[in-house]
SEKE-769038 format. One line per 2 residues: their letters; for each residue x, y, z of N, C-alpha, C. Coordinates in steps of 0.2 Angstrom, whole numbers, plus 5000, padded with zeros to 4 digits. Atoms other than C-alpha are relative to their C-alpha. Example, Ala and Ser with C-alpha at 12.3 -4.5 7.8 and 13.67 -1.06 7.14 Angstrom:
<sites>
as = 5004 4994 5000 5062 4978 5039 5004 5006 5000 ~ 4996 4994 4999 5068 4995 5036 4996 5005 5003 $
</sites>
This chain:
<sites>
xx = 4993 5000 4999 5576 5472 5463 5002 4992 5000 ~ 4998 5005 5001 5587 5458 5460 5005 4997 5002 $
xx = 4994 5001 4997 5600 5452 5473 5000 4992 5000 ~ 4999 5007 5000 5604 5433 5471 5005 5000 5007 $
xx = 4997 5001 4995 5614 5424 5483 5007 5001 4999 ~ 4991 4997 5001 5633 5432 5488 5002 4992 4999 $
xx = 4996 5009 5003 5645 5416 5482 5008 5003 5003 ~ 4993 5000 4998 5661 5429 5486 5000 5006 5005 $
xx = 4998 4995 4997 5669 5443 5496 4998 5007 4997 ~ 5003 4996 5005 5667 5453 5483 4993 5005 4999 $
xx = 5009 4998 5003 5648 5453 5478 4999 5003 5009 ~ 5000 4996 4994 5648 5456 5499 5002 5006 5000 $
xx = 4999 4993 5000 5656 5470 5498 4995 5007 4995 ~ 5006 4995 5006 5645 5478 5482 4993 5000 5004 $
xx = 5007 4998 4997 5628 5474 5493 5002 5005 5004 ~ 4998 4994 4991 5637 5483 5510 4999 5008 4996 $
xx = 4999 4994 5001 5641 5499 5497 4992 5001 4998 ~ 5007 4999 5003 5623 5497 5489 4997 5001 5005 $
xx = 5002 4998 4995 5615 5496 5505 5003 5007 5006 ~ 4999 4996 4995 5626 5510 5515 4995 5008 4993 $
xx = 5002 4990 5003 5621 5524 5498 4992 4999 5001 ~ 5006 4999 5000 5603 5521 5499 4996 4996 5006 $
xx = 5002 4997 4995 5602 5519 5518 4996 5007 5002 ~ 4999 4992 4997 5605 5537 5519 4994 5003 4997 $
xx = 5004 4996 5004 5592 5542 5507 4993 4998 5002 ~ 5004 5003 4997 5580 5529 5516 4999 5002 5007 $
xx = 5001 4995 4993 5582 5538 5534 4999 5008 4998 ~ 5005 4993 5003 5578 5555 5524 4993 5000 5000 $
xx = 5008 5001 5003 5562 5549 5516 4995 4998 5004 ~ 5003 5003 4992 5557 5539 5533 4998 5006 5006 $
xx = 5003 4991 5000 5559 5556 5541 4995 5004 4999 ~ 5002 4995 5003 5550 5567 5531 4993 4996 4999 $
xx = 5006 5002 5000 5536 5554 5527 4997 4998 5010 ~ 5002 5001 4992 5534 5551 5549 4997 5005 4999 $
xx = 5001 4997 4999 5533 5567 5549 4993 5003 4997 ~ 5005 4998 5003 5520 5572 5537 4993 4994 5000 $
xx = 5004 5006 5000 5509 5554 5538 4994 4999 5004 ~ 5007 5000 4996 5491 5558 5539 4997 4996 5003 $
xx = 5001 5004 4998 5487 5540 5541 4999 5000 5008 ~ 4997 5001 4993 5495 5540 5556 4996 5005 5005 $
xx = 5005 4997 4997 5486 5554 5563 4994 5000 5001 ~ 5006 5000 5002 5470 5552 5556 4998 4992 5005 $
xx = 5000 5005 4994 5473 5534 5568 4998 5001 5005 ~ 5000 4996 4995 5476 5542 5581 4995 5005 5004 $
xx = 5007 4996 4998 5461 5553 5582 4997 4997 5001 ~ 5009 5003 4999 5449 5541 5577 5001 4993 5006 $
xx = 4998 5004 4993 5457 5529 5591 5001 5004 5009 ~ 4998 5000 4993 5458 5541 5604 4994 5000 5005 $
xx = 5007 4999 4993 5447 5540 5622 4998 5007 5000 ~ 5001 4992 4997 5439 5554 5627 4999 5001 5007 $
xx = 4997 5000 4993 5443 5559 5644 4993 5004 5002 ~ 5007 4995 5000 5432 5573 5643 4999 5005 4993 $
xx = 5001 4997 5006 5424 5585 5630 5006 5006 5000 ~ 4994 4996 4999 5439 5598 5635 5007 4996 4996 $
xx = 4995 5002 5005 5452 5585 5630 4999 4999 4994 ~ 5002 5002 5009 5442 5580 5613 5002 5006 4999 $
xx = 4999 4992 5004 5442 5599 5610 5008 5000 4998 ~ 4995 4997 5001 5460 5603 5612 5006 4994 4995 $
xx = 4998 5005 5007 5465 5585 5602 5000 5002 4995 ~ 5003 4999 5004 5454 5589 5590 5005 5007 4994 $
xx = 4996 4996 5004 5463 5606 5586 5008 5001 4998 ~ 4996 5003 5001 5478 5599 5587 5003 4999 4994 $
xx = 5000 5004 5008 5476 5588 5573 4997 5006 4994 ~ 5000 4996 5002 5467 5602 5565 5005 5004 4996 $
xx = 4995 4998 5003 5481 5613 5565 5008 4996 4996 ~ 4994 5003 5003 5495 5600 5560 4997 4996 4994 $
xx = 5003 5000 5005 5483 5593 5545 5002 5006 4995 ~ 4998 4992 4999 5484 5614 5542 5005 5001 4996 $
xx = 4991 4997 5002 5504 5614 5539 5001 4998 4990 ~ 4999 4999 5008 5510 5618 5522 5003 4992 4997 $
xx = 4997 5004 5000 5521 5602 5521 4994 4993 5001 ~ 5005 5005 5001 5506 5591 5524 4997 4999 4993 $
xx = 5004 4996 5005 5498 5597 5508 5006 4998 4994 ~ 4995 5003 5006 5514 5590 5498 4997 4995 4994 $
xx = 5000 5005 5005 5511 5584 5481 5002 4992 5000 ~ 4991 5006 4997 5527 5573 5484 4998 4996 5003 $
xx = 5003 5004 4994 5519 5565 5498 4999 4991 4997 ~ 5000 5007 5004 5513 5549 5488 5009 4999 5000 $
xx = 4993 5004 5005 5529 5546 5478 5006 5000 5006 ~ 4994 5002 4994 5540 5548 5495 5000 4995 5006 $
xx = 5004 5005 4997 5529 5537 5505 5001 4993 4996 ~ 5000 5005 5002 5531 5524 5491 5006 5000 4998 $
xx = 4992 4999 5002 5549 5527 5487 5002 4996 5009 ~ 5000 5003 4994 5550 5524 5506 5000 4994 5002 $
xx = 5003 5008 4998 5541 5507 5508 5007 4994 4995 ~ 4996 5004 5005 5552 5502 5492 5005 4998 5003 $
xx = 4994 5000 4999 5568 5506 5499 4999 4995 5006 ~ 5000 5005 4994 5563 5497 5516 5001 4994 4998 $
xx = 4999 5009 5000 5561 5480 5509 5006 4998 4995 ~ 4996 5002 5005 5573 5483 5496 5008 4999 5004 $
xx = 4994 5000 4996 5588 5486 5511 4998 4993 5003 ~ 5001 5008 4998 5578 5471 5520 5004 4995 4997 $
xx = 4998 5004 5002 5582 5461 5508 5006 4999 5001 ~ 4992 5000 4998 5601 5466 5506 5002 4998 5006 $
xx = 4997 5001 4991 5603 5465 5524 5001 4991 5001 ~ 5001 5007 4999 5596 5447 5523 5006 4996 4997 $
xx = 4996 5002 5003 5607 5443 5508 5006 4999 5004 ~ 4993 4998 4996 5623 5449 5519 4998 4994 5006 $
xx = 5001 5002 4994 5616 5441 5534 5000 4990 4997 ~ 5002 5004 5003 5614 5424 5524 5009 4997 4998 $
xx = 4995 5001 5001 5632 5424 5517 5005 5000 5006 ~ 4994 5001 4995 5641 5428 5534 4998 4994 5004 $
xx = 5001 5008 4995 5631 5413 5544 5005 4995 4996 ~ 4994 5006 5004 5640 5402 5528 5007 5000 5002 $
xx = 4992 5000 5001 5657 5410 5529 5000 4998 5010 ~ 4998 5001 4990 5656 5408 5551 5000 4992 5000 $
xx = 5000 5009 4999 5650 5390 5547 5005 4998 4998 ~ 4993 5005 5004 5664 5384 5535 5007 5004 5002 $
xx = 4991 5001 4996 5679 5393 5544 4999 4998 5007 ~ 5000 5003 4994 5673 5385 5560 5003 4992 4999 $
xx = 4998 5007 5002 5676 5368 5548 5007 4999 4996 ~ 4995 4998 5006 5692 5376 5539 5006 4993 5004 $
</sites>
């Protein structure tokens, strides 16, 4: 992606729209990959204490059955997970862009 530096109000306003439509599509995908992100569990297990053999057991099938769910087992998974990561640094950036332009506009009408 290729957002150079905002120069008007304008281009400001074209990042805010870019960034508001694929927000939305970015808290979907963020969503749905939480929710399914083996990683994340497979962490979890291999980092947890064991209290006793009773709580390893009912962790264990915990993980187990949510591993198990049909929605884990997503083909999609990959490509939503890196659509995902995409869009994170891709809005990051926007954001910075916008955040870059209004420091300038805040300094030069404080010298208007």
């Amino acid at each position: 992606y290729v957002y150079p530096t905002i120069r008007t109000e304008e281009e400001r306003d074209q990042y805010k729209a870019v960034f508001k439509d694929q927000y939305s599509e970015y808290k979907k995908l963020h969503a749905e990959v939480q929710a399914m992100d083996l990683d994340t569990l497979q962490s979890f297990n291999n980092d947890l204490k064991m209290e006793s053999w009773r709580q390893f057991t009912k962790v264990r099938m915990s993980l187990i059955l949510l591993f198990s769910r049909p929605c884990c087992q997503d083909p999609t998974f990959p490509e939503n997970r890196e659509r995902c990561e995409y869009l994170k640094c891709k809005l990051s950036h926007i954001k910075h862009k916008i955040s870059e332009y209004n420091k300038v506009m805040d300094w030069n009408n404080g010298f208007s």
